[in-house]
C-alpha positions in Angstrom: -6.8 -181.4 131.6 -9.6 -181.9 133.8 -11.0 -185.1 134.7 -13.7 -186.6 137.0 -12.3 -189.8 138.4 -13.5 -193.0 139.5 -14.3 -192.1 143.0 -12.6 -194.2 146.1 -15.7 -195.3 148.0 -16.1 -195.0 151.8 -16.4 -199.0 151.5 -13.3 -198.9 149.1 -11.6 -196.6 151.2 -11.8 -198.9 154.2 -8.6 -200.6 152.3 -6.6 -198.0 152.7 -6.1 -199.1 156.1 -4.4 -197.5 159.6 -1.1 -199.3 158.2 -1.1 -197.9 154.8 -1.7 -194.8 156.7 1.6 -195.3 159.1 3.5 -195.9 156.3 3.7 -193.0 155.2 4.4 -191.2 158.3 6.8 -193.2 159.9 10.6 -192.4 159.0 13.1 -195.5 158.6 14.9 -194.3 161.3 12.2 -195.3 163.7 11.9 -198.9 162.4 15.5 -199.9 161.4 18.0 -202.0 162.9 20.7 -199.5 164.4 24.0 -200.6 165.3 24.6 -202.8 162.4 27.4 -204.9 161.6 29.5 -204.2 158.9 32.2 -206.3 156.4 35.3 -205.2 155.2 35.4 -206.2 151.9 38.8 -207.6 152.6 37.8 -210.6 155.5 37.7 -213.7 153.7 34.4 -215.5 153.1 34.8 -217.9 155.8 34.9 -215.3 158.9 32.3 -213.4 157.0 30.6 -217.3 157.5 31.7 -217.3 161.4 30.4 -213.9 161.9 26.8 -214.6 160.4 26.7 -217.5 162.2 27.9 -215.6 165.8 26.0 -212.9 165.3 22.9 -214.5 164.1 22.8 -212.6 160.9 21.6 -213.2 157.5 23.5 -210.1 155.6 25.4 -207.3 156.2 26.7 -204.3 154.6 30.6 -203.9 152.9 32.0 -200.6 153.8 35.6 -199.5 152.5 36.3 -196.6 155.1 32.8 -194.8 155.6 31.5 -195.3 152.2 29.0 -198.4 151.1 30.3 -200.4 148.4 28.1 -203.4 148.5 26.2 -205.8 150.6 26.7 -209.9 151.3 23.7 -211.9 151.9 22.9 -215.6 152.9 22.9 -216.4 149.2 26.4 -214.7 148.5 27.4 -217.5 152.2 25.9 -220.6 150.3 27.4 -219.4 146.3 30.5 -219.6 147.8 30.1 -222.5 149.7 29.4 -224.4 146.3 32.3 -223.0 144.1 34.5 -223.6 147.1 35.1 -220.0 147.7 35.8 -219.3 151.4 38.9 -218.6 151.3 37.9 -215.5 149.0 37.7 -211.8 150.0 34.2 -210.8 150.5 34.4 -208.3 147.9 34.8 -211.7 145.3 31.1 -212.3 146.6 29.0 -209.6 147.9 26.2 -207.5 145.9 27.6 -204.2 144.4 25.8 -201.5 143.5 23.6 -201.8 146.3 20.1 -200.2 146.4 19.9 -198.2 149.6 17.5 -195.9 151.6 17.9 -192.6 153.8 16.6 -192.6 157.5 14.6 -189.2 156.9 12.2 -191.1 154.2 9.1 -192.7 154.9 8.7 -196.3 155.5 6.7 -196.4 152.6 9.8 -195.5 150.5 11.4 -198.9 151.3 8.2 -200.8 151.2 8.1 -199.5 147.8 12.0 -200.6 147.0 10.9 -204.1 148.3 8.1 -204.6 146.3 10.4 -203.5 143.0 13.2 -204.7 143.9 12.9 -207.8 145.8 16.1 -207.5 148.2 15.4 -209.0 151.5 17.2 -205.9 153.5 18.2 -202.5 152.4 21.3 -200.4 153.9 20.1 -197.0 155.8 22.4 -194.1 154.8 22.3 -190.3 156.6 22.7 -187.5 155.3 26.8 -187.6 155.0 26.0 -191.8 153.2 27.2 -193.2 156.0 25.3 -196.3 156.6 23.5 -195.8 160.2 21.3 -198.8 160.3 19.8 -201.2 157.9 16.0 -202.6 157.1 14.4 -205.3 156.9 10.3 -206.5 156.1 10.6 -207.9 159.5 11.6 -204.0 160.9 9.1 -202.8 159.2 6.5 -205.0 161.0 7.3 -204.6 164.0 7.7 -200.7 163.7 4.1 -200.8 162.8 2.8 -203.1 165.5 4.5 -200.8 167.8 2.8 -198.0 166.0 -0.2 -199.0 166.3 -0.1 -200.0 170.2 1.0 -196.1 171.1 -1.6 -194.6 173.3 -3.9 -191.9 171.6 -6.3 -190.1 174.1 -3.7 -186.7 174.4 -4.4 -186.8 170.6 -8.1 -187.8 171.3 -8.2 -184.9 173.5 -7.2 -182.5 170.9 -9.4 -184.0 168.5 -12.1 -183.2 170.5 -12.0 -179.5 171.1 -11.1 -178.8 167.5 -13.9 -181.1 165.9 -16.1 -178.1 167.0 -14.0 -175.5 165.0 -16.9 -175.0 162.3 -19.7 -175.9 164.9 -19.2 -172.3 166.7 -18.4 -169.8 164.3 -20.8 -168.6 162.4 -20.6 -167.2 158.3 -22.0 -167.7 155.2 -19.0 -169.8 154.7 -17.1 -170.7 157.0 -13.1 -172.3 156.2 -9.9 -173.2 157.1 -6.6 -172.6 154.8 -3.3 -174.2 155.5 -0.5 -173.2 153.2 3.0 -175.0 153.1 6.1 -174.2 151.0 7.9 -177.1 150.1 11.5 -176.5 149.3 13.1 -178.6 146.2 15.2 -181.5 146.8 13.9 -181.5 150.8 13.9 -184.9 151.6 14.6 -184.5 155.1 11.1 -182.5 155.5 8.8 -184.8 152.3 5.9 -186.0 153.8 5.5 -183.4 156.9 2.6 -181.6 154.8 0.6 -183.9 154.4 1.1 -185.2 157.8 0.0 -182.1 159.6 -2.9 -181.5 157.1 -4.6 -185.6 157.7 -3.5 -184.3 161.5 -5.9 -181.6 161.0 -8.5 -183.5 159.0 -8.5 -185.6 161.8 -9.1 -183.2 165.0 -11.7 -181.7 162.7 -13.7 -184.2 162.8 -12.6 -185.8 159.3 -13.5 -189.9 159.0 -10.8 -191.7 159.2 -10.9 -193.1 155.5 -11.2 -189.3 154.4 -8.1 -188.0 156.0 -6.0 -191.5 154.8 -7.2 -190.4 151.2 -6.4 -186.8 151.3 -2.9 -187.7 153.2 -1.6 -190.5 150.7 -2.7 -187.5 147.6 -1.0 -185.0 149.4 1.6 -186.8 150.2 2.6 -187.5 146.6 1.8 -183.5 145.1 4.4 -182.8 147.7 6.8 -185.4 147.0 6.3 -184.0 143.3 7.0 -180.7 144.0 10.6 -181.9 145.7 11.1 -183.8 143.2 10.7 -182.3 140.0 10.2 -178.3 140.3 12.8 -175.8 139.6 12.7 -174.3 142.6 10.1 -176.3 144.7 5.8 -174.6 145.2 3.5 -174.3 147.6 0.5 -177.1 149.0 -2.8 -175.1 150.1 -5.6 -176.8 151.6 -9.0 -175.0 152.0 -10.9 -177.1 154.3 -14.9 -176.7 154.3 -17.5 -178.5 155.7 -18.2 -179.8 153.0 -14.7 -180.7 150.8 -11.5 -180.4 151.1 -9.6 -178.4 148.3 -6.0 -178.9 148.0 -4.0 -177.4 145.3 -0.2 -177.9 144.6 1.5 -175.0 142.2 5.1 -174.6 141.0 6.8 -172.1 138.8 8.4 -174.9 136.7 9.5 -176.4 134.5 6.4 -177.6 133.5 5.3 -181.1 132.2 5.5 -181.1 128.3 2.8 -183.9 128.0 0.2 -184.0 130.8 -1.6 -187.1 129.5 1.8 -189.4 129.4 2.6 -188.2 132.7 -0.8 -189.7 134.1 0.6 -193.3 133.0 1.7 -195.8 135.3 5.4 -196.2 135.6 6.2 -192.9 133.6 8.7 -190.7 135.5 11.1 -187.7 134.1 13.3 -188.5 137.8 16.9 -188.3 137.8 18.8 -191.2 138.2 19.9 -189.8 141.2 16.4 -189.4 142.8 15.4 -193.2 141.9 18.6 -194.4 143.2 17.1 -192.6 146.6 13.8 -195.0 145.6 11.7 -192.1 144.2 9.9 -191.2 141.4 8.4 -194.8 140.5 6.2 -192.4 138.1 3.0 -193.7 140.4 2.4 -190.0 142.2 -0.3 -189.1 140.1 -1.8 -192.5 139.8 -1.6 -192.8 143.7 -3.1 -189.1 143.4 -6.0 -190.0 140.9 -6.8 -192.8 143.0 -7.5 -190.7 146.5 -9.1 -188.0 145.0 -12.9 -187.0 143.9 -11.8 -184.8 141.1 -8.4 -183.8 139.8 -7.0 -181.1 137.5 -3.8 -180.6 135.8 -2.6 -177.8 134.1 0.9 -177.0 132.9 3.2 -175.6 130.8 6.8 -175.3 130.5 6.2 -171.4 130.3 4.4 -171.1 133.6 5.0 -174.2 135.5 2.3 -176.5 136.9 -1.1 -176.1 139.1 -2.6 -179.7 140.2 -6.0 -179.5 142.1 -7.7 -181.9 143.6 -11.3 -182.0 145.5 -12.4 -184.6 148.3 -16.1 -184.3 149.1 -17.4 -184.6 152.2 -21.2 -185.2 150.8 -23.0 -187.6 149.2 -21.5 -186.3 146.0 -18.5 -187.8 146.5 -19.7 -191.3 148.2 -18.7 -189.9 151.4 -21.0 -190.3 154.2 -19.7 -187.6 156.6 -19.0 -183.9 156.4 -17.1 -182.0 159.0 -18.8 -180.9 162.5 
């Protein structure tokens, strides 16, 4: 299935700003709250009442040992309060089967839970579920103000001497490959391709707006290939002075029906993987939407090939080509 898509002008691309950007390379364990507070689901209402209000807290998560079994809220406080329920054990009150997030995702993992979702905080779980911090819109903000304040000009530096890469060699073509094999079920490790490669982009000389596109599409291939290959694939980026050619191949097991799987919301995740707030079934969307030109072609036989093209020409209502 090939198709030309409606292409992300450099005007339309100027919305996909420097935050969007950070948001998908900051982790959650950058932005959370540490040290948090937790409930035993066996203090009664009314403490859990004193400690909010000590503590200046507006929820908190239940643990039962080390393990998360639900989370209380202002609104779980004032329930109570109405139905005369203080004397209660928290457990009576609090939220179970609580959403969560891990601190190795991106923070664009829990923006995405908030939007769905619309939880005001979300517990932060390592990798043995032990809850390590929790999150907040609030954290989030501030993370990225932060963000955005760090000082750039060792990274400008760098920039610099590598914008002139294609400048001094000389060919009748002249590019750069980067190859990365993404291992299935790597969560720890989604998102550090497509990092390095909009790093690249970047010291190459890539506009801003270009390198944001090509990081947000392949940030998604490779969350796909974690996701839902047998035994994960490979992301290869052939960078030219004039495009950028990425190309995201598994052996399996294949995607039975190419055009449903190009529909917003449709997803084959586990239940396991969305409780981890993936597979929202928007990667390809979010992928069609970055991209020049995109092809998909699979089979449950052979497995699955995606390529996608950013121009760096006129062609693809870019005004800038690589130095």
């Amino acid at each position: 299935m090939a198709t030309r898509n409606p292409i992300i002008t450099d005007q339309a691309a100027e919305k996909i700003t420097k935050v969007e950007e950070l948001a998908y390379e900051l982790r959650i364990h950058e932005v959370m709250t540490k040290n948090v507070l937790c409930l035993s689901p066996d203090l009664s209402m009314k403490e859990a009442v004193e400690t909010f209000q000590n503590d200046r807290i507006s929820g908190a998560p239940v643990t039962e040992g080390d393990t998360l079994i639900g989370i209380l809220s202002m609104e779980d406080l004032m329930r109570a309060l109405q139905e005369n329920g203080l004397a209660s054990p928290v457990r009576e009150y609090m939220t179970s089967n609580v959403i969560s997030v891990r601190d190795y995702d991106p923070v664009i993992e829990a923006l995405k839970t908030f939007n769905k979702k619309k939880y005001g905080r979300l517990p932060v779980l390592d990798k043995n579920d032990h809850v390590i911090g929790i999150i907040t819109k609030g954290d989030i903000s501030n993370g990225l103000l932060s963000a955005l304040q760090r000082d750039y000009h060792a990274e400008e530096l760098i920039r610099y001497r590598a914008s002139h890469l294609f400048e001094d060699i000389i060919s009748d073509r002249t590019s750069l490959i980067l190859r990365y094999d993404i291992q299935k079920g790597d969560f720890v490790h989604g998102g550090n391709a497509s990092s390095n490669i909009k790093r690249a982009l970047l010291r190459l000389g890539a506009s801003p707006q270009i390198a944001r596109r090509c990081g947000i599409a392949v940030y998604e291939a490779e969350m796909n290939l974690i996701i839902h290959t047998n035994n994960g694939g490979i992301l290869r980026a052939e960078i030219e002075p004039h495009k950028i050619t990425i190309e995201a191949y598994d052996d399996g097991p294949g995607i039975e029906d190419t055009q449903l799987a190009m529909k917003p919301g449709y997803s084959t995740a586990t239940n396991e993987v969305r409780e981890m707030g993936f597979g929202a079934g928007m990667g390809l969307v979010n992928i069609k939407r970055c991209v020049d030109e995109m092809t998909l072609i699979s089979s449950t036989e052979r497995g699955t090939n995606l390529y996608m093209i950013i121009c760096l020409e006129d062609g693809g209502n870019s005004s800038k080509t690589l130095n």
